[in-house]
N, C-alpha and C positions, 0 to 999 in steps of 0.2 A: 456621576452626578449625585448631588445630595438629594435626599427622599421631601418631596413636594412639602412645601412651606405651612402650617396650620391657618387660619381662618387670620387669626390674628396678627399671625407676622406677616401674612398679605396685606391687610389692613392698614396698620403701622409702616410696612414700607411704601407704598401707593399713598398714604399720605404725607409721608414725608419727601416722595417724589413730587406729589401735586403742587406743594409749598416750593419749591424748588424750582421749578418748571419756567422759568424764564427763558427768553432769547430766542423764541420760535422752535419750530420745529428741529431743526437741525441740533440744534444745541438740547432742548429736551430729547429728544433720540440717543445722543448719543451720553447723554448720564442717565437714562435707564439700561443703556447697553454694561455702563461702569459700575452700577448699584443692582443688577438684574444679575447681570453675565460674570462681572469680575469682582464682584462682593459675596453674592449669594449663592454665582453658581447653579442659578434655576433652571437654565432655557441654551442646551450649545449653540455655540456662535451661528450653524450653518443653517440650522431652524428659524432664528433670530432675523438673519439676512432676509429668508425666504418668505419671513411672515412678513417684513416690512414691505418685499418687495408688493407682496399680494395687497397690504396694507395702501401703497401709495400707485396702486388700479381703482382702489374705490374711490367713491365720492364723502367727501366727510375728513374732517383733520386727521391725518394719517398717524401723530405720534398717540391721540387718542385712543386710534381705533389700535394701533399695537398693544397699550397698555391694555383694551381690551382683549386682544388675545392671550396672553401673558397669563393673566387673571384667570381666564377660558382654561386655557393648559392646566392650569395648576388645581383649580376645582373650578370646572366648568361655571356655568349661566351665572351660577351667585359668583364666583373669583371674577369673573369676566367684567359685572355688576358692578362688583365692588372696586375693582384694580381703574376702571375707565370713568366709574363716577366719581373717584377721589383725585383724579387727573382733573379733571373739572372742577370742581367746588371752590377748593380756595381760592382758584382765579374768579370763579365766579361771584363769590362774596364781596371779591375785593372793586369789580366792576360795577357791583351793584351801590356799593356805599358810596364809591368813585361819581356814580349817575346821580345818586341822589345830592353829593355834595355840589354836583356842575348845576343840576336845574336848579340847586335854593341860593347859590352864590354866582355861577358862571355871568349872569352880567353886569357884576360890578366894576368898575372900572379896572382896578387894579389887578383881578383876578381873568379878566379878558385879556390885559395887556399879557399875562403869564402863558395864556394860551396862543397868542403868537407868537411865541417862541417856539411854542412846540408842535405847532403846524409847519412851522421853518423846517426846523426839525425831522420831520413826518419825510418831506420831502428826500432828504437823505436816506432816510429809513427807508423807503422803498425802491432806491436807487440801490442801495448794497442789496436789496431782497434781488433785484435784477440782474444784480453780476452773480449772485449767490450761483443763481437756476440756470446763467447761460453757461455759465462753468462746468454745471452737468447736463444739460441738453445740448446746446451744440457742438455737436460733433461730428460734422458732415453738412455738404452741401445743401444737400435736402431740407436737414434740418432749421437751416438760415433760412433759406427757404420760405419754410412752413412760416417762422419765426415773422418773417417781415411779413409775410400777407396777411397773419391774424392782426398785425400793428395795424397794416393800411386799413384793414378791413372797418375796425374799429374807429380809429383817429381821422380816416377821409371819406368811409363810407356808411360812417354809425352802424354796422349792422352787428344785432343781436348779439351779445355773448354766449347762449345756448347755440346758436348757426355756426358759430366760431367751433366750438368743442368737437361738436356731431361733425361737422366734417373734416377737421384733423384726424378724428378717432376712428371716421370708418377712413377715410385717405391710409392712415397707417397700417390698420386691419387688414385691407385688401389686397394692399402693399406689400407686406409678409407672407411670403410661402406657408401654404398648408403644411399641418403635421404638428407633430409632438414628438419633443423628446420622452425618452425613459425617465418616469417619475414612480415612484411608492408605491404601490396601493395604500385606499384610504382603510383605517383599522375597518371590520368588522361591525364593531360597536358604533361607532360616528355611521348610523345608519341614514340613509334620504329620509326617513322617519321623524328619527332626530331634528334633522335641518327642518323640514315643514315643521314643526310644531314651533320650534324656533322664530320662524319666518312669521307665522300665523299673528304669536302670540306679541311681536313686536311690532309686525302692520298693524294689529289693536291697537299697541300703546299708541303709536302715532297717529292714526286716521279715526277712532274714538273719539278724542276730545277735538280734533281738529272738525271734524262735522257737527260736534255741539254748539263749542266755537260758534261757525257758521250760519248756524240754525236760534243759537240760543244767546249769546251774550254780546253785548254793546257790539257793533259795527268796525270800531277799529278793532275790536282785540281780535276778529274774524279775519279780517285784512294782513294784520300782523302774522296771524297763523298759518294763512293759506300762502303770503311771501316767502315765509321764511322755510316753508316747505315746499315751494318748487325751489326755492334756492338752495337747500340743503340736498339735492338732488341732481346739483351743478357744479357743487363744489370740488373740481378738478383738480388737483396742481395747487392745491392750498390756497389758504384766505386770500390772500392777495388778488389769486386768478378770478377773484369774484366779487373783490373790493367797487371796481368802475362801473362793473352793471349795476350792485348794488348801490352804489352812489347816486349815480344815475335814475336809477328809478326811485329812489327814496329821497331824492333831491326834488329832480326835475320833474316826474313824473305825479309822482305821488303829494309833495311838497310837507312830510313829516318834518325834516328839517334841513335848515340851512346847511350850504357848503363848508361853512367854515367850524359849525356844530359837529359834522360828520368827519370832520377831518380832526377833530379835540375828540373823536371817540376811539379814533384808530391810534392816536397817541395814548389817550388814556388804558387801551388795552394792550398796548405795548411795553407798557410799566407792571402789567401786573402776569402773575406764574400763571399757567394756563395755553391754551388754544388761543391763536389771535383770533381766532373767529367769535370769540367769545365778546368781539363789535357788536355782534349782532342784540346781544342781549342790552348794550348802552342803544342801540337803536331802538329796539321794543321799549325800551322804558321811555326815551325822550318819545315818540309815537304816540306814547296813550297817552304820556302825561300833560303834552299839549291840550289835548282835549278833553280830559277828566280830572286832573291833577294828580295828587301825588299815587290814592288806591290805584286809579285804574295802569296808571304807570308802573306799580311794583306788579299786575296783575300782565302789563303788556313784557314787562321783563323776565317773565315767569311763562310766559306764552312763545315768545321769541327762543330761550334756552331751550324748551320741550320740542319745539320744530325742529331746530338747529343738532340736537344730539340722537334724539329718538331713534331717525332716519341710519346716524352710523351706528346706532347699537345693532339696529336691523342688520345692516352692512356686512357687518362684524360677528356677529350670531348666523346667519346662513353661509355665511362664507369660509367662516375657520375650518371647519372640517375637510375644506378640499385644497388647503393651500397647498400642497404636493403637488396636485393634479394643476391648477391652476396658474402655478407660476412657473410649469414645463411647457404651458401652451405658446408658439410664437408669436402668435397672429395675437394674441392679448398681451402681450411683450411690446409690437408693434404699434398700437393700440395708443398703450399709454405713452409709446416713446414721443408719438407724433402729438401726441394731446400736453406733453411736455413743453414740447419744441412751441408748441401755437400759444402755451402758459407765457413766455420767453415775450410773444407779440404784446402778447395784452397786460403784462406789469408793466411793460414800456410803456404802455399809452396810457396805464394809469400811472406813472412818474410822471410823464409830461402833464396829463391834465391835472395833476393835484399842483407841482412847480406853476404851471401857467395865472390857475386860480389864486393861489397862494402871495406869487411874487408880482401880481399885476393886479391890478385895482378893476382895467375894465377889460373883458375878454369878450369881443364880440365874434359870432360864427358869423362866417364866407358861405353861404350859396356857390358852387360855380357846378352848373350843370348836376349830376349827380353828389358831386363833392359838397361836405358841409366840414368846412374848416374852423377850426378855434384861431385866431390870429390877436395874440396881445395888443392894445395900444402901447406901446413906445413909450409915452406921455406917462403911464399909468404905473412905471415902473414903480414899486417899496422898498427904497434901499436898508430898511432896516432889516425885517423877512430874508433880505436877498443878502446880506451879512450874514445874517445867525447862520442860515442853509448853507452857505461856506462853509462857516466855525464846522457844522454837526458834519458835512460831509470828510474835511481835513480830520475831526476826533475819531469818527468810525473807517473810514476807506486807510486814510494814514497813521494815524497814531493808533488805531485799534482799542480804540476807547471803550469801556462797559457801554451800554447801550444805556442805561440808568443814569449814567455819569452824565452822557450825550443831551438828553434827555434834560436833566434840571438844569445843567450849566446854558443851555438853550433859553428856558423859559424864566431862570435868572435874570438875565442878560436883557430880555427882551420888555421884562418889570422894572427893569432899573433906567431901562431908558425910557420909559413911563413917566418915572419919578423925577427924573432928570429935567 
């Protein structure tokens, strides 16, 4: 292996991965694996593997928190810093300009009709995110299982998306035989010492301003922070797995913004290099900007990112040091396997309920005893929506289209029959 990278050629390559970082997880993973592993020669393959696998046990976007480790390895807390902040940024830049161009333009005619193409769209994009993840979790009976009861659980019994996780994860834990295989000892140096101080100084970053927050500044940006921090502590199984609660409560509960708002947020972060979860921060900004305007908006977008990342730097900082020991345990093997399999239940039920809202005008819930049903009207069908969501399903599933491609030939499409 070549002798660790200087400050700067960390730097420079993390940013030029940041920039780069399209296509979700999957695809950012696997071109830092090609610019890490087969370009630079940093990190052997079998370390790589093992950090991802510990990587994708935590809560928090996994290719994030790898580039986090990566960073860690090469010079610790500052490489860690610097390698997982520059993962973040450009997309973040490019979300934030993205929010501000939606709240000062988004409801013009012309530029609403662009956005339903790309909530057509959207729909697609969360159907391939679903074949993606069943491809690698089901793989056994069980596992369907697991799969279809986080669906029903959700789509016939509303219950909780944290209720969903906690009991896949201990179901799976319990499930797995005690023991450990033979794993490493941890160096010497990478002392418990270490890790506390680690831990300490990153529960500061995060629960510091989030009590100030709370204590000291406008109402929503408190609201924003204290969300986006229990949700940043949910995040299983990637964005997606936490797309419908958060819609949910940020729709329906909350009422920051419209369905069809939050669904031109999940598109608009779907176009830019980064973390999908990087939604969150076009949420905080539409949140505050409703009710303070533009400041308190760049101040809830800036609120929403610090909950959202803070948590996996945490993550990521107390935990690198033991990934040897940690990705030999079963029972945490089992863990995430099951908490996969139940991720499988609940993108389904977020595909269905984005398609339902999307390609029907009136979706009214069914009561029936315990059961609360979404059931279209018929009447209420959009044949235009329900065209494009063809097209983007046929460009991505069959033709294998760039997702960017998919993406504007969508919201083309859908301005030209505007105009028409």
């Amino acid at each position: 292996m070549p002798p660790n990278p200087g400050l700067s050629d960390l730097t420079f390559t993390f940013a030029r991965i940041g920039c780069l970082s399209f296509g979700g997880p999957a695809a950012q993973i696997a071109l830092m694996h090609r610019i890490i592993l087969d370009e630079k020669r940093w990190v052997p393959e079998p370390d790589y593997l093992r950090a991802l696998s510990f990587c994708m046990l935590l809560p928090g976007p996994e290719a994030m928190q790898l580039a986090t480790w990566i960073g860690w390895r090469m010079h610790g807390s500052i490489g860690g810093l610097i390698a997982g902040g520059l993962f973040v940024l450009p997309g973040a830049l490019v979300v934030l300009a993205l929010s501000l161009i939606y709240a000062a333009f988004g409801e013009l005619p012309l530029v609403a009709a662009l956005f339903t193409g790309v909530q057509a769209a959207v729909i697609a994009i969360v159907v391939e995110a679903l074949i993606r993840v069943s491809k690698r979790a089901l793989k056994s009976r069980e596992a369907y299982a697991i799969a279809t009861l986080a669906f029903l659980g959700l789509f016939a019994l509303t219950l909780p998306f944290p209720v969903i996780i906690l009991a896949a994860g201990l179901w799976g834990f319990f499930r797995t035989p005690t023991g450990t295989t033979e794993a490493p000892a941890e160096p010497a140096v990478l002392s418990h010492v270490h890790v506390l101080k680690a831990t300490t100084i990153w529960l500061a970053v995060w629960l510091l301003p989030l009590g100030l927050l709370i204590l000291s500044a406008p109402a929503r940006l408190g609201e924003i922070g204290l969300f986006f921090s229990k949700l940043a502590i949910l995040t299983f199984g990637g964005a997606y797995a936490v797309l419908a609660w958060m819609t949910q409560d940020v729709v329906q509960a909350k009422g920051w913004l419209t369905l069809p708002q939050m669904i031109d947020g999940l598109g608009l972060a779907e176009t830019t290099p980064g973390p999908l979860i990087l939604v969150t921060e076009f949420v905080g900004f539409m949140a505050a900007h409703q009710t303070g305007g533009w400041t308190l908006g760049l101040a809830g977008a800036a609120v929403a990112l610090w909950m959202t990342f803070a948590p996996a730097f945490l993550f990521a900082f107390a935990g690198a040091p033991f990934i040897e020991r940690l990705t030999h345990m079963p029972r945490l093997s089992g863990a995430l396997a099951a908490i996969t399999a139940a991720v499988v239940g609940v993108i389904a039920n977020l595909s269905l309920w984005f398609a339902l809202h999307v390609l029907f005008a009136s979706v009214p819930e069914i009561a029936i005893g315990p059961l609360r049903l979404a059931l279209p009207d018929p009447g209420s069908l959009r044949p235009l929506p329900l065209m494009i969501a063809a097209f983007a399903a046929w460009g991505l599933l069959v033709r294998c289209l760039p997702l960017l491609v998919v993406l504007m030939l969508s919201a083309l499409a859908s301005s030209a029959a505007a105009v028409l």
